[in-house]
C-alpha positions in Angstrom: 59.4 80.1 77.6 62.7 81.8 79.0 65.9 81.3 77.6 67.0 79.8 80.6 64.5 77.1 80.6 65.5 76.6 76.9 68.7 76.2 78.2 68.3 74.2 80.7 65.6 71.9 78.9 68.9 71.2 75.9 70.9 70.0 79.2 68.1 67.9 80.2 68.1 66.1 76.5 71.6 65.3 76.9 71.4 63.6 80.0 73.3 65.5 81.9 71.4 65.5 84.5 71.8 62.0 85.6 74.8 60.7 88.0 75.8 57.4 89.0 74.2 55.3 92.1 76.2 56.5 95.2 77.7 60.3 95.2 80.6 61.1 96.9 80.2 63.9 99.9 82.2 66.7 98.3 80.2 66.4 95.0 76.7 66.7 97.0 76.9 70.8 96.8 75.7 70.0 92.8 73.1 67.3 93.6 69.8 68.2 93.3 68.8 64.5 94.7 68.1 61.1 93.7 65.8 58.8 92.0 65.5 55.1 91.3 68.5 54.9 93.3 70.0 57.8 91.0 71.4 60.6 91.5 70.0 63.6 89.9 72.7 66.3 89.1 71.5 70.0 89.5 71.1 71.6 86.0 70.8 74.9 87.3 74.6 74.6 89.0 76.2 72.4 85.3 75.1 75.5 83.5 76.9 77.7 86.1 80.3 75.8 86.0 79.3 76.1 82.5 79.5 79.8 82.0 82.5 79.8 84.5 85.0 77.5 82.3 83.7 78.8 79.1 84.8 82.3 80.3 88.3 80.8 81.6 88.7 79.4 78.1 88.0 83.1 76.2 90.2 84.7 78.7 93.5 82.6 77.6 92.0 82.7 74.0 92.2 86.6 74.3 96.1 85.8 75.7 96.8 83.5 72.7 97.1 80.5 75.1 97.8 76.9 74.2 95.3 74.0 74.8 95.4 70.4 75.3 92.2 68.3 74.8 92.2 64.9 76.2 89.3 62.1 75.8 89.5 58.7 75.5 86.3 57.8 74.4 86.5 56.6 71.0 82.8 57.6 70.4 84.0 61.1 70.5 86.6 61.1 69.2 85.3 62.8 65.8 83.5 65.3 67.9 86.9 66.7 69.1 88.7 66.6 65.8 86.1 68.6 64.6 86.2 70.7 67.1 89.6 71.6 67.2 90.2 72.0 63.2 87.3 74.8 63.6 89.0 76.8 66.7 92.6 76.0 64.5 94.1 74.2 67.4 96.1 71.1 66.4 94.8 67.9 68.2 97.6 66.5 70.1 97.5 63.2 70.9 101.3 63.2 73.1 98.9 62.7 76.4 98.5 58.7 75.4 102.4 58.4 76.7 102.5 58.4 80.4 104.9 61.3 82.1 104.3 63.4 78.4 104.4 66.6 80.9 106.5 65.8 84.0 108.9 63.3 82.3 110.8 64.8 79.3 113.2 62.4 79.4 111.5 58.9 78.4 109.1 60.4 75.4 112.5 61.1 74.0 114.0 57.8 74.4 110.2 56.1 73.2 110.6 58.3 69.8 114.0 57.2 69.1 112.8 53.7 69.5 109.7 54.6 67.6 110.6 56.8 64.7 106.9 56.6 63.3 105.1 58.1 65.9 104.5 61.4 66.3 104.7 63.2 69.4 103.4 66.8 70.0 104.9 70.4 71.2 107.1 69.9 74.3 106.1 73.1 75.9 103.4 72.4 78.4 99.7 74.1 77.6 98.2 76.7 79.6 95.0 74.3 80.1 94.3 70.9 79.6 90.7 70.1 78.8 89.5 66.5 79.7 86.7 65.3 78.5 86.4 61.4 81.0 88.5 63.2 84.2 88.1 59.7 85.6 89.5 57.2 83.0 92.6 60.0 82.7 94.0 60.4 86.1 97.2 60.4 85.1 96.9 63.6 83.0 95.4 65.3 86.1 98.0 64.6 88.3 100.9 65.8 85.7 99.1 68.8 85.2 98.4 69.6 88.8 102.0 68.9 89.4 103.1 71.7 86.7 100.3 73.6 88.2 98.5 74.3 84.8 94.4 74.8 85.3 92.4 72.3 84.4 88.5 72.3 82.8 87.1 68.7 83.1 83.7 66.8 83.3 83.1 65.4 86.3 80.8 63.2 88.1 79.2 61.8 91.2 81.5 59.1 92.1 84.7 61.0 91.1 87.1 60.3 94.2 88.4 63.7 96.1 92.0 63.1 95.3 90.9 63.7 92.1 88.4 66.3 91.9 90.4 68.7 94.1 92.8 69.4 91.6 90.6 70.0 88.7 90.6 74.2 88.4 87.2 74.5 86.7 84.8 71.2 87.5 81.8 71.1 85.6 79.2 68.3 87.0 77.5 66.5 84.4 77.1 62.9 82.7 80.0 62.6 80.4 77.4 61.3 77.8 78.3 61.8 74.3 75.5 64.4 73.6 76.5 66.7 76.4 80.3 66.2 74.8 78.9 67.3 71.7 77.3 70.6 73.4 80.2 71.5 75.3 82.9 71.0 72.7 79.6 72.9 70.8 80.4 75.7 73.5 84.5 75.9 73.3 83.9 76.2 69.9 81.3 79.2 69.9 84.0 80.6 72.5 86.5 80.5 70.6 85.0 81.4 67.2 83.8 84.8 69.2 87.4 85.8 71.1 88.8 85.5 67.7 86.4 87.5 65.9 86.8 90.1 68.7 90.4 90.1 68.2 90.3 90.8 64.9 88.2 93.3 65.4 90.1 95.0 67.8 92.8 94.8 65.7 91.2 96.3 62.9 89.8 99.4 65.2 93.3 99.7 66.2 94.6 100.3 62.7 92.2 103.0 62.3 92.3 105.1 65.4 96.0 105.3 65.0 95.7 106.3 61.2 93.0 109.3 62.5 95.4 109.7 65.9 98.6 110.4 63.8 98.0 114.0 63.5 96.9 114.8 66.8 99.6 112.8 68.7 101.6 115.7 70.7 98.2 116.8 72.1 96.9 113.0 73.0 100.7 113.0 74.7 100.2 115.7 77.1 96.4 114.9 78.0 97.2 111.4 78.7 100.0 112.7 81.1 97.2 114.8 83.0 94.6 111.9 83.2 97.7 109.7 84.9 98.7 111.9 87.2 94.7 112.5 88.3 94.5 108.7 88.3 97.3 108.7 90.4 95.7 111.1 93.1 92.7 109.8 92.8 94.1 106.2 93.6 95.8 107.5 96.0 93.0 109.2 98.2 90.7 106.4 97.6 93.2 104.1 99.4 93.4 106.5 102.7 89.2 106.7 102.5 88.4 106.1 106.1 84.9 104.0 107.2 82.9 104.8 109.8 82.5 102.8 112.9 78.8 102.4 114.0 78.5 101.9 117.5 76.3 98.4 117.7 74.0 100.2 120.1 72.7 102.8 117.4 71.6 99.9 115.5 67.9 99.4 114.5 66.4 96.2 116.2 65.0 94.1 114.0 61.2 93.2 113.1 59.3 91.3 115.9 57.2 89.7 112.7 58.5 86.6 112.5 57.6 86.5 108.4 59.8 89.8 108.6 62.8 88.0 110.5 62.6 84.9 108.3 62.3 86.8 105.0 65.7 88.9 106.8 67.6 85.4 107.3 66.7 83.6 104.6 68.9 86.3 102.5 71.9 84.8 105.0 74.7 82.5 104.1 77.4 81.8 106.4 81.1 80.8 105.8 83.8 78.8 108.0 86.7 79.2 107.1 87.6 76.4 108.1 92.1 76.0 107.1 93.7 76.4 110.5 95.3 72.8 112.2 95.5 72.4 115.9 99.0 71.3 115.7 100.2 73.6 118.0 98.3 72.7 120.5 99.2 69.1 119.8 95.6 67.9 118.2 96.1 66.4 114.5 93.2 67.4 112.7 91.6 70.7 112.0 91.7 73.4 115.0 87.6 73.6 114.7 87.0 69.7 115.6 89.0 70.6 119.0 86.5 69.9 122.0 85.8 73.4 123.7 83.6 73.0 126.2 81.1 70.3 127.2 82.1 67.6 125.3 81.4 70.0 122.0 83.3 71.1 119.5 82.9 74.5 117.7 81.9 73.4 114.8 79.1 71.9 116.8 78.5 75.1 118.7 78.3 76.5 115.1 75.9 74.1 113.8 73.7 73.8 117.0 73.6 77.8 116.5 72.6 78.1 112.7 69.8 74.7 113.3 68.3 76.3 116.3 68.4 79.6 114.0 66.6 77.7 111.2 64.2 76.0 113.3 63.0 79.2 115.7 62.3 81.2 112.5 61.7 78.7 109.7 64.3 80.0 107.4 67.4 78.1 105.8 70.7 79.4 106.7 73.2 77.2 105.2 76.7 76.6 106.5 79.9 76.6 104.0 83.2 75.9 105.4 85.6 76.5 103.2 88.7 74.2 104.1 92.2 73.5 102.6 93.9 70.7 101.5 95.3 70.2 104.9 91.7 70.2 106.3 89.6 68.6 103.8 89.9 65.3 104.9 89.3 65.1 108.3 86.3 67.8 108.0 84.8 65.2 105.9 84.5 62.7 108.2 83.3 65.3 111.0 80.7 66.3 108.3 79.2 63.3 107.9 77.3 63.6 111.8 75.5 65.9 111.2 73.5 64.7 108.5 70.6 64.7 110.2 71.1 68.5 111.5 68.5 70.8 110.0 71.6 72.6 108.0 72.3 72.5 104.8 76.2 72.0 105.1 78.3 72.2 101.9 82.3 71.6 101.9 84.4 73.6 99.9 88.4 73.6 99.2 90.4 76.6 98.5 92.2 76.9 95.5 95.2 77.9 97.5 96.2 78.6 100.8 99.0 81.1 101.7 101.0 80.1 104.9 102.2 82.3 107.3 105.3 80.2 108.8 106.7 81.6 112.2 109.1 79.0 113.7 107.5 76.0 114.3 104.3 77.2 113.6 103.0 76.1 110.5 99.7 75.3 111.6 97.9 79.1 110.1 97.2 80.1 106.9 97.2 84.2 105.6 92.9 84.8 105.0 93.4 85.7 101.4 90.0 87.5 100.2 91.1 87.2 96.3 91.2 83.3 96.5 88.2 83.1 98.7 86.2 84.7 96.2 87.5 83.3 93.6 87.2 79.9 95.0 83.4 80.3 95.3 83.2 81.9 91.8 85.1 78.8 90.4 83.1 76.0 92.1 79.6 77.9 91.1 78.9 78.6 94.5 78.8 82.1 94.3 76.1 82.5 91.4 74.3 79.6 92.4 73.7 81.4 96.4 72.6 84.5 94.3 70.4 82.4 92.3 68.9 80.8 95.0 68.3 84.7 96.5 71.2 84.7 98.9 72.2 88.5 99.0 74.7 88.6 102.1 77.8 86.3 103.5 79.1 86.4 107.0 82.6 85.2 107.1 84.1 83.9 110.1 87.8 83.8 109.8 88.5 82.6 113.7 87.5 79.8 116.3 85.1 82.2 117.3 83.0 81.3 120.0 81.3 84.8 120.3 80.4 84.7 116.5 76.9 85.4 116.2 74.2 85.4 113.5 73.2 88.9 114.0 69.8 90.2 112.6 70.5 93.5 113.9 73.4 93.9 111.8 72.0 91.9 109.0 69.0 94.6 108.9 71.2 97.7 109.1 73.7 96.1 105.9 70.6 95.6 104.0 68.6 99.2 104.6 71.5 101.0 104.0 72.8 98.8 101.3 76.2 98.5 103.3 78.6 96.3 100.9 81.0 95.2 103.2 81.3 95.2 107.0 83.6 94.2 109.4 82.5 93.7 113.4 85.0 95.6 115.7 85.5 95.7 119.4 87.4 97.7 121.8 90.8 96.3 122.6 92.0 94.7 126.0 95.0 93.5 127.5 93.6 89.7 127.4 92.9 89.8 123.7 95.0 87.7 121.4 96.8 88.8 118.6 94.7 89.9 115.7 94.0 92.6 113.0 94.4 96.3 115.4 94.1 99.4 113.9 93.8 103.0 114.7 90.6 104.9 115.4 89.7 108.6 115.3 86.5 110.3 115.7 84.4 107.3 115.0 86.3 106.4 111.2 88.5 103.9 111.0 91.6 103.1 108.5 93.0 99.1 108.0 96.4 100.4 107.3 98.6 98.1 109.5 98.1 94.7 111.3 100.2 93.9 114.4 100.3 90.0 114.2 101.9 90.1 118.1 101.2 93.3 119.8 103.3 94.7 122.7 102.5 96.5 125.7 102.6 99.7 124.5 100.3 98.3 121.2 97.8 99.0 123.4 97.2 102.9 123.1 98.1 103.3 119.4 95.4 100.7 118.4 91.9 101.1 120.0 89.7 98.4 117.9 90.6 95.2 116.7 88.7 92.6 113.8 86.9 90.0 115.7 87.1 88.3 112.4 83.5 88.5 111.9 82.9 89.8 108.1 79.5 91.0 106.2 79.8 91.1 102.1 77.6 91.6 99.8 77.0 88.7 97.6 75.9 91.2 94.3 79.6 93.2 95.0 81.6 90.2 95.4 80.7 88.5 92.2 81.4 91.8 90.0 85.1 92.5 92.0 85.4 88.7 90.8 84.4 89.2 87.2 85.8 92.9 86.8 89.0 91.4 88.4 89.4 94.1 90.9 91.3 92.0 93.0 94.1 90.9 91.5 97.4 91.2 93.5 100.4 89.3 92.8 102.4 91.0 96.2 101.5 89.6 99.3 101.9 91.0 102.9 105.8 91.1 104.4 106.2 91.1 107.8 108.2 93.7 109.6 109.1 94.9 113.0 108.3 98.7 114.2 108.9 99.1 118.0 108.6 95.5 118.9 105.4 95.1 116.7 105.5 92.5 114.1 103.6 94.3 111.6 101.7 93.0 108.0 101.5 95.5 105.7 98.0 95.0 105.1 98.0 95.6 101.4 95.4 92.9 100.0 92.7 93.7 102.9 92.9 97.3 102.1 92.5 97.0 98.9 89.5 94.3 99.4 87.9 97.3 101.6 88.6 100.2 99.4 87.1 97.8 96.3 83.6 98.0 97.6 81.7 100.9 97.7 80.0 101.2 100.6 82.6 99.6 104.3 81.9 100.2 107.1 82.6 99.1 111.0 80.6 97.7 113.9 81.7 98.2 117.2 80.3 95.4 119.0 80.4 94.4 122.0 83.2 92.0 123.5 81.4 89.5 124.4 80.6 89.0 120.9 84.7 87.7 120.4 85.7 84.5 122.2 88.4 82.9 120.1 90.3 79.7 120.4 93.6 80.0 120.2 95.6 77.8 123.2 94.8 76.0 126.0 94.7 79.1 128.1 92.1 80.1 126.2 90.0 76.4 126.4 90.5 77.0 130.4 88.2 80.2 130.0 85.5 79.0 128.2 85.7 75.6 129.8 85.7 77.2 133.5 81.9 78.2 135.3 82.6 81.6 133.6 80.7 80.4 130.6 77.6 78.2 129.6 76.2 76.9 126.2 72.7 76.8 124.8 71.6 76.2 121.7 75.4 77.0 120.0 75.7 80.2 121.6 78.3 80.9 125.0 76.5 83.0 127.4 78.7 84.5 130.3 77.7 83.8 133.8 75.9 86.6 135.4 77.7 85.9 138.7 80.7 87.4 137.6 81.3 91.3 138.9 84.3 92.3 136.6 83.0 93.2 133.0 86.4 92.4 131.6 87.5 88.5 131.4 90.4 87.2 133.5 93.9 87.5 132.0 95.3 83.7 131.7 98.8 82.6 130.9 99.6 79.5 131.0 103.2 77.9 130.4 104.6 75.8 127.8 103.9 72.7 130.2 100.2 73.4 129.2 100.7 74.3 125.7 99.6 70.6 124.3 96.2 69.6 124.8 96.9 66.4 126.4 99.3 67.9 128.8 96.1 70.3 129.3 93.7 67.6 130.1 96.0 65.7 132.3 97.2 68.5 134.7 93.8 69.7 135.5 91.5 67.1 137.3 88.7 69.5 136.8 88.7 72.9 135.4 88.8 75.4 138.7 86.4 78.3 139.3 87.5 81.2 138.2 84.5 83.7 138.8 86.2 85.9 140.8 89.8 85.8 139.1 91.0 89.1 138.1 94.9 87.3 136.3 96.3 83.4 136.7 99.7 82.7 135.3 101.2 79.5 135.6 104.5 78.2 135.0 106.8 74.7 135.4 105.5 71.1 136.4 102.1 72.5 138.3 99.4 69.7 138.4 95.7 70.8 139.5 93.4 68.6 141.8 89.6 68.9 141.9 87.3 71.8 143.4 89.8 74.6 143.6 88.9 78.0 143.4 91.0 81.2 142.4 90.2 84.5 143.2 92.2 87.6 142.6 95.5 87.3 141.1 96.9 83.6 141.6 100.6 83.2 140.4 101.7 80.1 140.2 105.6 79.2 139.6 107.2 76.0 140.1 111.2 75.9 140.0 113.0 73.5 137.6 113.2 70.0 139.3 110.3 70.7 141.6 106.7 69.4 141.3 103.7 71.4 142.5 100.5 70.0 143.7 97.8 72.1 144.2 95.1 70.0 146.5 91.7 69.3 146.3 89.3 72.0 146.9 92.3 74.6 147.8 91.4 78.2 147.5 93.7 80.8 146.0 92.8 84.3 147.1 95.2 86.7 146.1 98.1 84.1 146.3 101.9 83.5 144.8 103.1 79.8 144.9 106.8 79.4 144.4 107.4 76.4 146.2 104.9 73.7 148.1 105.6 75.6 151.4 103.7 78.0 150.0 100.5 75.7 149.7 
């Protein structure tokens, strides 16, 4: 028998295993299932959350951090005191008074009133571990507000608001057995970072006692290794990648146990933060209706099922939301539980907002708190566990984002570590991450977040958005800490370019060992973001089958037409209701559209259509009008 079954057999004695009747959706990632109208927690994912808070725990031991322990189960009550006079922490019982964080001033006035009881430290802890999340509420949301982590039990009918502020969640029957085992655990954790640290101090004393004599030497050869660090950091950072043109790529297998074997080492991720408050929809920007009646998470979901079903693998779907999201992706989630996906909703520790005016409805993709967001939830280990080897992340409302096995085959022969898909910029192309090219290599040294006119031939290639990491290379920049910045991007302006100093996705490139870049085609980056860009894909220029937006053969012009619409359009009801029905734009080479223009049915553009109304006047385009080459500026013009 293997460790881990002993393991997991000494969770199965404790009962840990078994949830209440109902689980709530966002706890569903740790089921394994349910029985007699039970659900059955997965053992394989508590011991994962397990090995994640226990190593939380020794890393503030090794900082000399302060705990609070909080149960309210009087049947365990022993098992904590024992537990905390062996680790030599004092057991503080201050949390019984409501506000003992957040409200300093009544435990004051309650201990004058009370001279008797005693009331612990009032410096806050550096982690609160709670033992019955659910009966202690309170705790959690005084600690959340003081933003210290929290390690707490939880179970299957723990509500969201709840569990979405607990740091380090470990699923599992708060039973008074598994109690016992994982105050057993603290303990062990503890016992060992101490003994470590005495160690270390102890090995300390010695190599300076034998380093004494030799210290003017040590001096001058640590100066040399710094300044070699120093270069060697330094060149590492300007490494350049090579762009692969997607053409050169192998095609994959035509054995369909070959191509299942391929995808079934696939995960894909949403991420899934954005709002569509600009464009005046409340609710996240990927439950906006693109085309046909369908949203993209639909297309999305149609894709990866029809994917599953064609090759009879299991792709699974992750969307990784934010607190702004979370919510109303919920209640999207819930219709496709019939789907043949296995959809699991996540919540990002944090989500750092890039404001701009008004618009506050974007968030800065943050590869640190991504990983460490699947690291901390025990998503991470348990994909690898389950044989999940790569992760395509799709940043955008991309409706070109594909599975691609081609690309898929090429990461995994060559043992590629990280890749992002690239694609020649155009004039039409929204704002994105540019960057420089050079004899096929690549460098991710700036970002122009709104690119000028003359962007245009200083930055050839642009991130669709589309990224390939290994699973394996993620989990060890996670554990070794690689990526741990505390600056984030500032925005600047060079030549009318606001620029990002790209400094946390270099350093999340240059961290693994093997980048590289795809230069795919464009048809392969669609994204959503304004009604201009809706008008596109909702126009005959594009169809949808099976999830994935195929452009209509019919159209001459490789490049898409350039659209601009005004700010009368820039609201999605405003959208709706000034088109009738969405004209044909096959043969449009540019349409920009400004002041009160309303749009009948059946109208056709062709060439480049300007269309510019005059304050105070209203312009009607008729039904089944056809604009060849045509500027409107008044309803003369018509």
């Amino acid at each position: 028998m293997t460790i881990h079954s002993v393991i997991i057999q000494k969770l199965l004695s404790t009962n840990a295993h078994l949830g209440r009747r109902v689980a709530a959706h966002h706890f569903k990632i740790y089921t394994y299932g349910s029985r007699n109208a039970m659900t059955i927690i997965d053992s394989d994912k508590t011991l994962i959350c397990l090995r994640n808070a226990c190593q939380f725990i020794g890393s503030l031991v090794r900082q000399k951090g302060k705990f609070l322990f909080v149960n309210t189960n009087s049947l365990c009550d022993e098992i904590i005191d024992q537990m905390t006079s062996r680790i030599g922490c004092r057991n503080d019982s201050s949390w019984r008074l409501g506000g003992f964080l957040t409200n300093s001033g009544s435990p004051k006035k309650f201990r004058s009133r009370n001279k008797k009881l005693h009331l612990g430290s009032t410096q806050p802890p550096d982690c609160v571990v709670i033992m019955d999340t659910e009966r202690k509420s309170s705790v959690i949301f005084e600690a959340d507000k003081l933003q210290i982590p929290i390690v707490g039990l939880v179970d299957s009918s723990m509500p969201w608001d709840i569990y979405k502020r607990i740091t380090y969640p470990v699923p599992a029957n708060a039973s008074v057995q598994f109690v016992y085992l994982f105050c057993n655990l603290i303990t062990k954790t503890f016992l060992m970072e101490q003994k470590r640290f005495a160690a270390a101090i102890g090995g300390a004393v010695r190599e300076e006692e034998v380093a004494m004599p030799q210290l003017s030497d040590a001096k001058s050869g640590t100066r040399e290794e710094s300044e070699n660090s120093k270069q060697s950091t330094t060149s590492s950072m300007h490494d350049e990648n090579f762009v692969i043109p997607y053409e050169s790529l192998a095609v994959g297998s035509d054995d369909p146990l070959e191509t299942k074997k391929l995808l079934d080492k696939l995960v894909v991720l949403k991420l899934n933060g954005s709002l569509g408050t600009k464009m005046g929809f409340n609710g996240p920007r990927s439950t906006i209706e693109v085309c046909n009646g369908l949203t993209y998470l639909d297309l999305i979901v149609n894709q990866i099922e029809s994917l599953n079903f064609k090759h009879g693998c299991n792709v699974p779907l992750i969307l990784m939301n934010t607190i702004r999201t979370h919510d109303g992706t919920l209640k999207v989630v819930e219709k496709y539980s019939k789907k043949n996906v296995d959809i699991n909703t996540l919540c990002q520790s944090q989500s750092h907002l890039v404001t701009r005016g008004q618009d506050t409805e974007s968030y800065h993709f943050d590869p640190c708190e991504l990983f460490r967001s699947l690291k901390n939830s025990g998503t991470l280990d348990a994909l690898i566990l389950e044989g999940k080897e790569y992760i395509l992340v799709v940043k955008y409302e991309n409706l070109g984002a594909l599975v691609d096995s081609n690309i898929l085959n090429h990461l995994i022969q060559n043992r590629i570590q990280y890749c992002m898909e690239v694609t020649p910029k155009t004039s039409s192309d929204f704002r994105g991450t540019a960057f420089s090219s050079h004899e096929g290599k690549f460098q991710l040294s700036e970002i122009t977040q709104m690119p000028a006119k003359h962007s245009l031939e200083k930055f050839k290639l642009f991130d669709t958005g589309n990224l390939w990491m290994n699973l394996k290379a993620v989990k060890k920049l996670v554990e070794t800490d690689a990526l741990n910045l505390e600056n984030y991007p500032v925005s600047k302006k060079v030549n009318g370019d606001e620029i990002l100093s790209q400094e946390i996705e270099i350093l999340a490139i240059q961290s693994f060992d093997r980048a590289i870049g795809v230069n795919v085609p464009q048809s392969h980056f669609q994204p959503i973001m304004s009604t201009s860009d809706l008008l596109l894909v909702q126009s005959d220029m594009y169809t949808n089958a099976e999830g994935i937006l195929t452009r209509n053969t019919a159209r001459i012009n490789p490049a898409n037409p350039s659209i601009e619409l005004g700010p009368e359009f820039e609201k999605l009801s405003d959208f709706q209701s000034r088109f009738k029905s969405i004209p044909s734009i096959i043969e449009l080479d540019s349409l920009k559209v400004t002041g009160d223009v309303w749009f009948g049915t059946g109208i056709t553009l062709k060439g480049k259509v300007t269309i510019t109304a005059k304050p105070g006047i209203k312009l009607q385009i008729p039904d089944g009008l056809v604009l060849d080459n045509k500027e409107i500026a008044d309803p003369m013009d018509i």
